[in-house]
N, C-alpha and C positions, 0 to 999 in steps of 0.2 A: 823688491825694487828699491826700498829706501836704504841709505846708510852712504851711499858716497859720494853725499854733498860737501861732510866735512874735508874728507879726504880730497878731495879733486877744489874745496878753497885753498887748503894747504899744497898744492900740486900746482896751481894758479900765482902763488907767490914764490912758489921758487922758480919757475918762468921768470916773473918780473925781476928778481934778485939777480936772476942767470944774463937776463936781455941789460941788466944794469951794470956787470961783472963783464957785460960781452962773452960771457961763454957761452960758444958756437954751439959745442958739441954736445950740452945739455939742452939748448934751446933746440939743434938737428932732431934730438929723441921727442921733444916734450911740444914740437908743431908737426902737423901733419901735414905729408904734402900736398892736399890738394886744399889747404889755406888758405880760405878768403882773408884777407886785414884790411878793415878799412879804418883809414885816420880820421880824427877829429875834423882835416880839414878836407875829408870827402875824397883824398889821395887813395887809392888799393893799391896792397901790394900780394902776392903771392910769396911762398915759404922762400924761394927761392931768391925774387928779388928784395925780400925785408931782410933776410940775413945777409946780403949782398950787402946791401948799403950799411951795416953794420959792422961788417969784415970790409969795407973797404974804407969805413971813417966818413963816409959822407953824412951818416946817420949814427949818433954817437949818445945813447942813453945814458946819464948821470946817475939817474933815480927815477923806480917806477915804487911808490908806496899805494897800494889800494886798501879802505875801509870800506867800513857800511855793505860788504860781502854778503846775498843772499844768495844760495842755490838752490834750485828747481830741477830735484833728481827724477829725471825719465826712464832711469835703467841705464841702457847701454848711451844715455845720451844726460848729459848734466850741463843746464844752464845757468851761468854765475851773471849778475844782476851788482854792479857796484861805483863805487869813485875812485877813483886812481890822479895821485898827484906824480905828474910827469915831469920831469927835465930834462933836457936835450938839449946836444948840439947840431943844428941840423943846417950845412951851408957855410959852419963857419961861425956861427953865431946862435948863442944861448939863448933857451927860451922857456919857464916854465909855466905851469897850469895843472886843470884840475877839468878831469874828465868824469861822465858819466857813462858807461860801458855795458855791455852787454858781450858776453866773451861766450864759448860753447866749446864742451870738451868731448869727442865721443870714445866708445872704449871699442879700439883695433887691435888687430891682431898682435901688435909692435906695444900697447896698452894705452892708457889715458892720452890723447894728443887734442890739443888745439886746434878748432876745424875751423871756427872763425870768430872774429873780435869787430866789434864797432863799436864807437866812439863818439861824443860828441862834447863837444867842448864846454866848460861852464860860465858863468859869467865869474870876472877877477872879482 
């Protein structure tokens, strides 16, 4: 059962590097479709509409940095535990911060994907 906590933190940042880069088509592999996301400020969005507003610029990632990474390997199911400093342009307008997360990866048939992320925001 153990061993692919490292792996799926290092799987977890190239997400963030990918969702910072705006590449769709590593992010399309690396979420799953039936992706819960909820934002820090309690917004959900699904695989569909988070890459939307991504590929359409309404939701524009600068920089997603996570530390303090711990995982909670289940097997087929690996929960990442951490802080993620975010910048965004969302509206038009820059915004950054510093989240506390809870992300969840399970292994499908397509392999490691993101099933769901939540967030909460820290204080500045």
């Amino acid at each position: 059962m153990a061993g692919n906590g490292e792996a799926i933190i290092a799987l977890d940042k190239k997400r963030m590097s990918a969702t910072a880069a705006k590449d769709l088509a590593t992010l399309d592999t690396l979420i799953a479709d039936d992706l819960i996301y909820t934002h820090s400020s309690a917004r959900m969005d699904t695989k569909k509409t988070l890459l939307g507003a991504m590929e359409s610029g309404s939701t524009v990632y600068t920089s997603m940095v996570p530390s303090e990474v711990v995982a909670q390997d289940l097997g087929d199911t690996v929960v990442l535990t951490g802080v993620a400093a975010i910048s965004v342009m969302s509206g038009g307008k820059p915004n950054s911060f510093k989240v506390r997360f809870t992300d969840v990866y399970a292994k499908r048939a397509a392999g490691w994907q993101m099933v769901t992320w939540q967030s909460t925001r820290l204080a500045d």
